[in-house]
mmCIF file as gemmi writes it, N, C-alpha and C atoms, coordinates in Angstrom:
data_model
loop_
_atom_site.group_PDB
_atom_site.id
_atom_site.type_symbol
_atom_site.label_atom_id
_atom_site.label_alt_id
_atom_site.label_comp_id
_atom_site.label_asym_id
_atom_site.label_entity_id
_atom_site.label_seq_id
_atom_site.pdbx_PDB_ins_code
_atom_site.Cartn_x
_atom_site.Cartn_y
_atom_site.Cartn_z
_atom_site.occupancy
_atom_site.B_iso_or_equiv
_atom_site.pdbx_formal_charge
_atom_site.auth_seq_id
_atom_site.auth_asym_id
_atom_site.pdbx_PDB_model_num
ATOM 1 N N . UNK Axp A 1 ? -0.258 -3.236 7.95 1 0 ? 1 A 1
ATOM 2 C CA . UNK Axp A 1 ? 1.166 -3.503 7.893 1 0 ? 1 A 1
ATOM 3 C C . UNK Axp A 1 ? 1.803 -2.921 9.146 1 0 ? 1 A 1
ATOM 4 N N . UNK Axp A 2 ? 2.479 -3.728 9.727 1 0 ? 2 A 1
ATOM 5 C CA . UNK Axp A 2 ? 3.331 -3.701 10.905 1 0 ? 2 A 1
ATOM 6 C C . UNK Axp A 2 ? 4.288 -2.213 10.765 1 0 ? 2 A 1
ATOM 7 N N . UNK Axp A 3 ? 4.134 -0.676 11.118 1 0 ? 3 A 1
ATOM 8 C CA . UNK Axp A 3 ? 4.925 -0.247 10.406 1 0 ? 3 A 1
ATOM 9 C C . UNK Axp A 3 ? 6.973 -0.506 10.881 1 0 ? 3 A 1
ATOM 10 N N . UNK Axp A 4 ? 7.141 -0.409 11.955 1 0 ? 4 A 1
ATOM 11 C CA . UNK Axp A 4 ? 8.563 -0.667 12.569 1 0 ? 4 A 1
ATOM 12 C C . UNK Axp A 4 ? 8.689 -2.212 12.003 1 0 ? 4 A 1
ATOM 13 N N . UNK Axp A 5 ? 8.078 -3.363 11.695 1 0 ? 5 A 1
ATOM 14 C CA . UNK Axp A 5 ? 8.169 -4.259 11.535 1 0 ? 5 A 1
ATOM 15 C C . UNK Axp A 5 ? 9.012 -4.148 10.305 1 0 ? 5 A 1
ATOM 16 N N . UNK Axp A 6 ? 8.374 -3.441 9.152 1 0 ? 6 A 1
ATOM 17 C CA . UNK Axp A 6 ? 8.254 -4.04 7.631 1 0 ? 6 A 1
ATOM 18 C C . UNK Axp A 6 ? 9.523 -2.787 7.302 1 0 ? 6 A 1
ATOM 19 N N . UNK Axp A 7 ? 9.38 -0.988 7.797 1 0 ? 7 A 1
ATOM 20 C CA . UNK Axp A 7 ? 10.205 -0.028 7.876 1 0 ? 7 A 1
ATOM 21 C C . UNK Axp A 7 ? 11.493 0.06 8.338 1 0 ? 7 A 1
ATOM 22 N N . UNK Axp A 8 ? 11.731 -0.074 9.397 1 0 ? 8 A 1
ATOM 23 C CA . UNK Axp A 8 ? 12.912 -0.06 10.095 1 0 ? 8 A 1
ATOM 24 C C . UNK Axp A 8 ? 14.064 -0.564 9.586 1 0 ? 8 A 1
ATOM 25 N N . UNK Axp A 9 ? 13.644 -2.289 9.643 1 0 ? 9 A 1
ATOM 26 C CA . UNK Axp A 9 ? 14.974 -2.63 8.481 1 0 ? 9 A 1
ATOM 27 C C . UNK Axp A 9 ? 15.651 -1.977 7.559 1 0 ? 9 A 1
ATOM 28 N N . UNK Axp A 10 ? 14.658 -1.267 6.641 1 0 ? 10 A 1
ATOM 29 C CA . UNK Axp A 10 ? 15.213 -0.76 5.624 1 0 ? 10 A 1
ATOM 30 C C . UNK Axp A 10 ? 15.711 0.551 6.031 1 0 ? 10 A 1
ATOM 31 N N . UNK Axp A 11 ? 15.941 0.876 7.251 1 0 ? 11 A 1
ATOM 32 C CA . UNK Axp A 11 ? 16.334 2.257 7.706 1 0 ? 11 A 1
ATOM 33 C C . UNK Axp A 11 ? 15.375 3.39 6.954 1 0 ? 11 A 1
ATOM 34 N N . UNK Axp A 12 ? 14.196 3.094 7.627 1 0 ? 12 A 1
ATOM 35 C CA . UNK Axp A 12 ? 12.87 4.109 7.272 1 0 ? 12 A 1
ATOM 36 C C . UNK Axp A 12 ? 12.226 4.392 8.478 1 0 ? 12 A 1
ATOM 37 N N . UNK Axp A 13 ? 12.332 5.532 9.007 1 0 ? 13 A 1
ATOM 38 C CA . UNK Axp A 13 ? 11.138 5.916 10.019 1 0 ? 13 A 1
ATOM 39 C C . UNK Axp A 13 ? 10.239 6.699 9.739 1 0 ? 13 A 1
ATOM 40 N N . UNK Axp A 14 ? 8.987 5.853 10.196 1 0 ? 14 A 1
ATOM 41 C CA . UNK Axp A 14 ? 7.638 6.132 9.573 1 0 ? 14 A 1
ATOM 42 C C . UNK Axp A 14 ? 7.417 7.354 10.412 1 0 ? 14 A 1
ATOM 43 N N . UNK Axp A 15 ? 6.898 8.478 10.976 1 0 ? 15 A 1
ATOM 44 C CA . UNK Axp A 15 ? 6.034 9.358 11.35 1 0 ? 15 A 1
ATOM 45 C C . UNK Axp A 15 ? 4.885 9.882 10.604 1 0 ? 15 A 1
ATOM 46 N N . UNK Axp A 16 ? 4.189 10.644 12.009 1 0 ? 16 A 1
ATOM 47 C CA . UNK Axp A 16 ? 2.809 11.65 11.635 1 0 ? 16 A 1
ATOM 48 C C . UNK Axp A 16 ? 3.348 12.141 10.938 1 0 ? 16 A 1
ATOM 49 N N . UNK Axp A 17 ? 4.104 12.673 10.512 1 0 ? 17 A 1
ATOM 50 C CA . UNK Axp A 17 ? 4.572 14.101 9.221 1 0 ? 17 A 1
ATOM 51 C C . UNK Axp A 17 ? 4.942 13.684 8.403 1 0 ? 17 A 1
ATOM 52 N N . UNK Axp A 18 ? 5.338 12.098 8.031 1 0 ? 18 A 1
ATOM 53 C CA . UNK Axp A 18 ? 5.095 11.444 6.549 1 0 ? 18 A 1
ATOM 54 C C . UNK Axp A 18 ? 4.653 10.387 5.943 1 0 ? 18 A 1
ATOM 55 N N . UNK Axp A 19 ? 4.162 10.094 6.695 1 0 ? 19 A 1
ATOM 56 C CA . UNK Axp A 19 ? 3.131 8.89 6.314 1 0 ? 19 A 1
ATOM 57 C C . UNK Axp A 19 ? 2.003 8.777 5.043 1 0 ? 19 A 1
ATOM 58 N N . UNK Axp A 20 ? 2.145 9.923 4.654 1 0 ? 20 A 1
ATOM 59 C CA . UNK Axp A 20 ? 0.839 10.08 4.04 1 0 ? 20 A 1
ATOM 60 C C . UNK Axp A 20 ? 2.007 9.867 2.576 1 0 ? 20 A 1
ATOM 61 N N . UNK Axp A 21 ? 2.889 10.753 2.399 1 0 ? 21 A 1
ATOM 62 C CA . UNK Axp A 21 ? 4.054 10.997 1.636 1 0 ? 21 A 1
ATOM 63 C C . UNK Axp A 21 ? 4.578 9.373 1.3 1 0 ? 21 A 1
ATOM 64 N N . UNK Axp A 22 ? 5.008 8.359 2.094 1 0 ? 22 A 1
ATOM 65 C CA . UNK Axp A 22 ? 5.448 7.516 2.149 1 0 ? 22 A 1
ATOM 66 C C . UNK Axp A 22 ? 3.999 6.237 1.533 1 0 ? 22 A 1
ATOM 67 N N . UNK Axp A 23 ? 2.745 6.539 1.898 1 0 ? 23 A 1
ATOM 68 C CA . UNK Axp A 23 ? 1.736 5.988 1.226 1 0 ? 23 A 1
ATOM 69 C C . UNK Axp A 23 ? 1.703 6.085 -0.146 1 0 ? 23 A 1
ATOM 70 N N . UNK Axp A 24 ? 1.97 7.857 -0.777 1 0 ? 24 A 1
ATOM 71 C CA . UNK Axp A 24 ? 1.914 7.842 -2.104 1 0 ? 24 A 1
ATOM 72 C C . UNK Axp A 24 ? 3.047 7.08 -2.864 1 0 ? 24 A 1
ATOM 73 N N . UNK Axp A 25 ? 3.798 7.331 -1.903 1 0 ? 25 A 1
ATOM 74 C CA . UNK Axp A 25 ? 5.284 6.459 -2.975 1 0 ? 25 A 1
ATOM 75 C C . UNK Axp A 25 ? 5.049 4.684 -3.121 1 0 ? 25 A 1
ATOM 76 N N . UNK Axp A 26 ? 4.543 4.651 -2.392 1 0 ? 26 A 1
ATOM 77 C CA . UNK Axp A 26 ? 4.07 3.089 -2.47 1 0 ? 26 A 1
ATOM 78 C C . UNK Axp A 26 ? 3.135 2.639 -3.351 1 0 ? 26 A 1
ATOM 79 N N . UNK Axp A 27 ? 2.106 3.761 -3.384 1 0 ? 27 A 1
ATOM 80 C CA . UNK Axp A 27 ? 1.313 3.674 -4.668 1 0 ? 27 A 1
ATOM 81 C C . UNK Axp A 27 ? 1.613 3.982 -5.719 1 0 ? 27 A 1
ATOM 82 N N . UNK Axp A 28 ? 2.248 4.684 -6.028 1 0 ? 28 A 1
ATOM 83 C CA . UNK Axp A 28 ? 3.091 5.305 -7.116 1 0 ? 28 A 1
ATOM 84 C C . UNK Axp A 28 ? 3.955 3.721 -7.574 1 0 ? 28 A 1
ATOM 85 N N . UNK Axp A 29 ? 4.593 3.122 -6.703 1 0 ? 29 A 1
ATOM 86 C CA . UNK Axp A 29 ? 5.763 1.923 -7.048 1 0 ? 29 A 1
ATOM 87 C C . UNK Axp A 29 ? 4.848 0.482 -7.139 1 0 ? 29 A 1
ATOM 88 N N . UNK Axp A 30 ? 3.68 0.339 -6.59 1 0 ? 30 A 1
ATOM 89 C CA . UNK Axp A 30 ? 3.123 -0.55 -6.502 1 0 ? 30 A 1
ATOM 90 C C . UNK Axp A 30 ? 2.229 -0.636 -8.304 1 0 ? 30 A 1
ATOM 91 N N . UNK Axp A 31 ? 1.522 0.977 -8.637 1 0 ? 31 A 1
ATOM 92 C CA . UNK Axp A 31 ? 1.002 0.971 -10.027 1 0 ? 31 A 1
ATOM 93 C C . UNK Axp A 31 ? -0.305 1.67 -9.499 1 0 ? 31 A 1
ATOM 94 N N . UNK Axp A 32 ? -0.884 1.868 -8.081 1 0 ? 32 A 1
ATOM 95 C CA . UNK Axp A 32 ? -1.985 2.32 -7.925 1 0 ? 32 A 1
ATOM 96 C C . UNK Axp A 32 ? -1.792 3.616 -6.934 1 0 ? 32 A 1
ATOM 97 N N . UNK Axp A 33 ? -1.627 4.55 -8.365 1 0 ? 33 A 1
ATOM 98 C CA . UNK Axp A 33 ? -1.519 5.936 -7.521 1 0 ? 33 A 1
ATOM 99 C C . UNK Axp A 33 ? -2.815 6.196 -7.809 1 0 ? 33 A 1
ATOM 100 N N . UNK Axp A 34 ? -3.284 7.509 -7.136 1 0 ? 34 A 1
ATOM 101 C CA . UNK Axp A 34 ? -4.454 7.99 -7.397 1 0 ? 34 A 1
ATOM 102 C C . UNK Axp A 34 ? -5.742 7.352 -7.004 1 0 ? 34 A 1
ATOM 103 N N . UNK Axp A 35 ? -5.342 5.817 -6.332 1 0 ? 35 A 1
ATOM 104 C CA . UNK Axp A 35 ? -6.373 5.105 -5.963 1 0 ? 35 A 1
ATOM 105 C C . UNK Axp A 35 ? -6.554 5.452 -4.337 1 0 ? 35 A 1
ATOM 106 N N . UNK Axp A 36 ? -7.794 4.484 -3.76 1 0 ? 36 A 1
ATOM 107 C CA . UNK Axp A 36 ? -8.186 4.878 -2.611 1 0 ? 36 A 1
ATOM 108 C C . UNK Axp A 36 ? -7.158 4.034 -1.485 1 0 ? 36 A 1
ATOM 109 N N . UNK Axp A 37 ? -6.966 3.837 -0.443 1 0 ? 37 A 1
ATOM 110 C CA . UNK Axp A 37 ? -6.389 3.207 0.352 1 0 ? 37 A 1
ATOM 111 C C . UNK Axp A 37 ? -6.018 1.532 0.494 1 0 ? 37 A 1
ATOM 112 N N . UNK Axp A 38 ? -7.775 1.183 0.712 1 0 ? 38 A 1
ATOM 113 C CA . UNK Axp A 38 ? -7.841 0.064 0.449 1 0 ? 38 A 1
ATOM 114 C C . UNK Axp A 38 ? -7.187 -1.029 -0.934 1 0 ? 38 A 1
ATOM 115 N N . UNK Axp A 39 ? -7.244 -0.352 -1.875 1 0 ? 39 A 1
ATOM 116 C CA . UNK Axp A 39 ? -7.218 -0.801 -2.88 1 0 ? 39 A 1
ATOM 117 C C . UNK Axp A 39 ? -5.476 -0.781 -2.903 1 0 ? 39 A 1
ATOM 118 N N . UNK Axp A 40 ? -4.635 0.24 -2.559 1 0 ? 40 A 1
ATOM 119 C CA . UNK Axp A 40 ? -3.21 0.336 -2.558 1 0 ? 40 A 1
ATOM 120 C C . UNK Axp A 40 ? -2.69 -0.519 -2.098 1 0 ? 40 A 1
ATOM 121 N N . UNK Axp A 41 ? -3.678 -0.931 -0.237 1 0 ? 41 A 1
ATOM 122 C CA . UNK Axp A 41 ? -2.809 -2.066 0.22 1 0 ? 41 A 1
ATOM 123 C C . UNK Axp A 41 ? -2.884 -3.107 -0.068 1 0 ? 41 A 1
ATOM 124 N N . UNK Axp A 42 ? -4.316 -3.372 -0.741 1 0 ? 42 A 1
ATOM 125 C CA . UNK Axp A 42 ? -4.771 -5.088 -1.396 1 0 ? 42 A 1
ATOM 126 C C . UNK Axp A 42 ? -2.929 -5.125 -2.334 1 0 ? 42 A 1
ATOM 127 N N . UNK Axp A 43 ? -2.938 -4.067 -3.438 1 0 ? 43 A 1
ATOM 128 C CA . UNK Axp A 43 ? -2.117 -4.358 -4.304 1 0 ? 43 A 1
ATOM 129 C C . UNK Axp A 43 ? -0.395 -4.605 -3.896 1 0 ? 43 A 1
ATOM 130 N N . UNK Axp A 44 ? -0.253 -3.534 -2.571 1 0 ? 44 A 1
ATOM 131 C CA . UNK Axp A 44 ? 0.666 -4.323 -2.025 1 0 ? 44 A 1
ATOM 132 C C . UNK Axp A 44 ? 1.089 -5.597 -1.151 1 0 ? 44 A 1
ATOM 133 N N . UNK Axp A 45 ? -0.063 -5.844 -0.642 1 0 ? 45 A 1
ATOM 134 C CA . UNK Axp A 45 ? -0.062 -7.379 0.069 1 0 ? 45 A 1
ATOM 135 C C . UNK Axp A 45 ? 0.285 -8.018 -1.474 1 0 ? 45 A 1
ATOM 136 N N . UNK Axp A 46 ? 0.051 -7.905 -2.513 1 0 ? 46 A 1
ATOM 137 C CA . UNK Axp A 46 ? 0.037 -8.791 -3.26 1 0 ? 46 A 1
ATOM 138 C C . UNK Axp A 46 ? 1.639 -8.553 -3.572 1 0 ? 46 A 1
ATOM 139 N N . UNK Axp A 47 ? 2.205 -7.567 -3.748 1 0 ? 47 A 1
ATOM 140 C CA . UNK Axp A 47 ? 3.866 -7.56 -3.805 1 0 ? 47 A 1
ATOM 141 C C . UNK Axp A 47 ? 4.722 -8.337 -2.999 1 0 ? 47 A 1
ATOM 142 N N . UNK Axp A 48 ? 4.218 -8.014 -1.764 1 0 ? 48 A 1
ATOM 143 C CA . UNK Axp A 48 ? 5.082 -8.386 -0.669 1 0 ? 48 A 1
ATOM 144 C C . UNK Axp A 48 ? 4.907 -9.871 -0.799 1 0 ? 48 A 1
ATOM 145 N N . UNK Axp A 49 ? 3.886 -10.653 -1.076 1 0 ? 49 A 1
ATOM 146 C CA . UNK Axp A 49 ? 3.745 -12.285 -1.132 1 0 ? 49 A 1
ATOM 147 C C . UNK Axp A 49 ? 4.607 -12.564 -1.903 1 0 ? 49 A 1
ATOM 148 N N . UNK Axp A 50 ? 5.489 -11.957 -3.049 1 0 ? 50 A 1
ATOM 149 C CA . UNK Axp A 50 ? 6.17 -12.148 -4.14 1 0 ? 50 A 1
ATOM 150 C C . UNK Axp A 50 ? 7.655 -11.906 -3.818 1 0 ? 50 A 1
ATOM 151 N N . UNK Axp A 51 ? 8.634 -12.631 -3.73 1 0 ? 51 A 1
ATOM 152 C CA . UNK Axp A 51 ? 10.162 -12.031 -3.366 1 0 ? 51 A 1
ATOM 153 C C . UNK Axp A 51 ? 10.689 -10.904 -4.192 1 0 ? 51 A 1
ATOM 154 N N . UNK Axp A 52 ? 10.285 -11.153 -5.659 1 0 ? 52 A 1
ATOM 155 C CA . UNK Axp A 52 ? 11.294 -10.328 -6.685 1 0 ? 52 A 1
ATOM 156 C C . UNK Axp A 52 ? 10.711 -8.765 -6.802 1 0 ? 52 A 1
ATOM 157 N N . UNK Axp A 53 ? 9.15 -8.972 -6.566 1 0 ? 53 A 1
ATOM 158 C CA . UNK Axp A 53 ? 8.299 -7.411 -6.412 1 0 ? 53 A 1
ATOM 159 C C . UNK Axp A 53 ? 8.494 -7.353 -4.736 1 0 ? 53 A 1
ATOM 160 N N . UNK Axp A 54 ? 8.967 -7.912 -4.12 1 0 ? 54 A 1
ATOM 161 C CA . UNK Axp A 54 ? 9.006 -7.338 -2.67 1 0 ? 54 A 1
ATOM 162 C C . UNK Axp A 54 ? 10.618 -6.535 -2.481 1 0 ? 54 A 1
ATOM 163 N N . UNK Axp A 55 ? 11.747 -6.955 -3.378 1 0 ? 55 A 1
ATOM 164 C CA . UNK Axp A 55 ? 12.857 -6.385 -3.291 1 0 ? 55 A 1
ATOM 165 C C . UNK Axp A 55 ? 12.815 -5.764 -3.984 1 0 ? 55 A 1
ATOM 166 N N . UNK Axp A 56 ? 11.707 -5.659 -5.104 1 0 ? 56 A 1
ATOM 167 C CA . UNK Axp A 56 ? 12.056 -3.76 -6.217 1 0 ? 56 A 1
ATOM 168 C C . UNK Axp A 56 ? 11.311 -3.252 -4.996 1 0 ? 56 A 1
ATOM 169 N N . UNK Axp A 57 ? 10.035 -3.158 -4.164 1 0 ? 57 A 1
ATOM 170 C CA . UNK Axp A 57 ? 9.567 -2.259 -3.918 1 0 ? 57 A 1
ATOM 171 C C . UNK Axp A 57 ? 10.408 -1.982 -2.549 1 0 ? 57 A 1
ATOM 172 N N . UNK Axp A 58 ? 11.012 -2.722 -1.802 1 0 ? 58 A 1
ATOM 173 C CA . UNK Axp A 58 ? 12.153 -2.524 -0.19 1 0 ? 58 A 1
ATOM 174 C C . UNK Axp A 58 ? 13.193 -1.459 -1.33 1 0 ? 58 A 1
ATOM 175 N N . UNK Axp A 59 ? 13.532 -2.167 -2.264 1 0 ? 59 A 1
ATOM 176 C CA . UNK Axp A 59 ? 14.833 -1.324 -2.755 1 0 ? 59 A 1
ATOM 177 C C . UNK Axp A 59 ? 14.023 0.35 -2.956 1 0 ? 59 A 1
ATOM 178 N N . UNK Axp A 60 ? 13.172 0.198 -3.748 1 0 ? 60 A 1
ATOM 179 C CA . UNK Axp A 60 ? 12.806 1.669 -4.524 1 0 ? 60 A 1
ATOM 180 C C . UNK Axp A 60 ? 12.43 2.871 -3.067 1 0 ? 60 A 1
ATOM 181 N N . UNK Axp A 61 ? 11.517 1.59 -2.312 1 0 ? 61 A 1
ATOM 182 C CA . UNK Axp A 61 ? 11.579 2.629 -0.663 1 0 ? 61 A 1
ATOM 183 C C . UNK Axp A 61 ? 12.213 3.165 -0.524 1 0 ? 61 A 1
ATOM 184 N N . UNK Axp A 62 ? 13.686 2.511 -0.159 1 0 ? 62 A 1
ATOM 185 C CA . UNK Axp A 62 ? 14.879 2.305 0.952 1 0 ? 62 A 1
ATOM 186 C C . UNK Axp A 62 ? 15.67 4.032 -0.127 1 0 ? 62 A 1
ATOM 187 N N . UNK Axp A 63 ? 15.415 3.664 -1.298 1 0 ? 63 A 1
ATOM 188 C CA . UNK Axp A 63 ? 16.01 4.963 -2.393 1 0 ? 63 A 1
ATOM 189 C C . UNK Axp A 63 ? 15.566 6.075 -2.269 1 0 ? 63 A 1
ATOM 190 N N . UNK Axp A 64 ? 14.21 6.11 -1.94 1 0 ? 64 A 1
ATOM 191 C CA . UNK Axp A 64 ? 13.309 7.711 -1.584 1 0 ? 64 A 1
ATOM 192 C C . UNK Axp A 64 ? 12.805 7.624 -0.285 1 0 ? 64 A 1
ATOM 193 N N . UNK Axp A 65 ? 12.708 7.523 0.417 1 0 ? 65 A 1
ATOM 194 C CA . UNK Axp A 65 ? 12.803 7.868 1.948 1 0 ? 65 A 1
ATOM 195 C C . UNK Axp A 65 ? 13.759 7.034 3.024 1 0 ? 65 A 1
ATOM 196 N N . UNK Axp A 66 ? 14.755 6.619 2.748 1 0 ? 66 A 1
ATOM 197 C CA . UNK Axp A 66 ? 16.049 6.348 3.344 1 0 ? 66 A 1
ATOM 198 C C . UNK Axp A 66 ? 16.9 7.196 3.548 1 0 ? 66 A 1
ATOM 199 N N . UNK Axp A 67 ? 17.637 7.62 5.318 1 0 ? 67 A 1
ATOM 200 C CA . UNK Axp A 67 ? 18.756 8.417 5.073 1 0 ? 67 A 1
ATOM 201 C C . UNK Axp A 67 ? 19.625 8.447 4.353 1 0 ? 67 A 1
């Protein structure tokens, strides 16, 4: 995932010092916390193909790591 591409919009800047933080929340919102990497982003490619799971998960972002 593109990160300035897919982030920015939503007024999110990604860095080294939270990226990892910003991975769990995605897994956490996507349904696959605790899982390995691969498997988080399969499940979010599969959100993002979807409009109505692509605006809960931009919104729920934009709510916990948005200024």
């Amino acid at each position: 995932m593109n990160k300035k591409g897919f982030f920015k919009p939503l007024g999110i800047t990604v860095s080294k010092e939270n990226a990892k933080e910003i991975e769990r929340g995605i897994a956490k919102i996507v349904g696959r916390e605790g899982r390995n990497c691969p498997d988080i982003w399969m499940e979010t490619n599969l959100w993002l193909s979807d409009p109505k799971k692509k605006g809960q998960l931009e919104g729920q972002l934009m709510k916990r790591f948005a200024p």
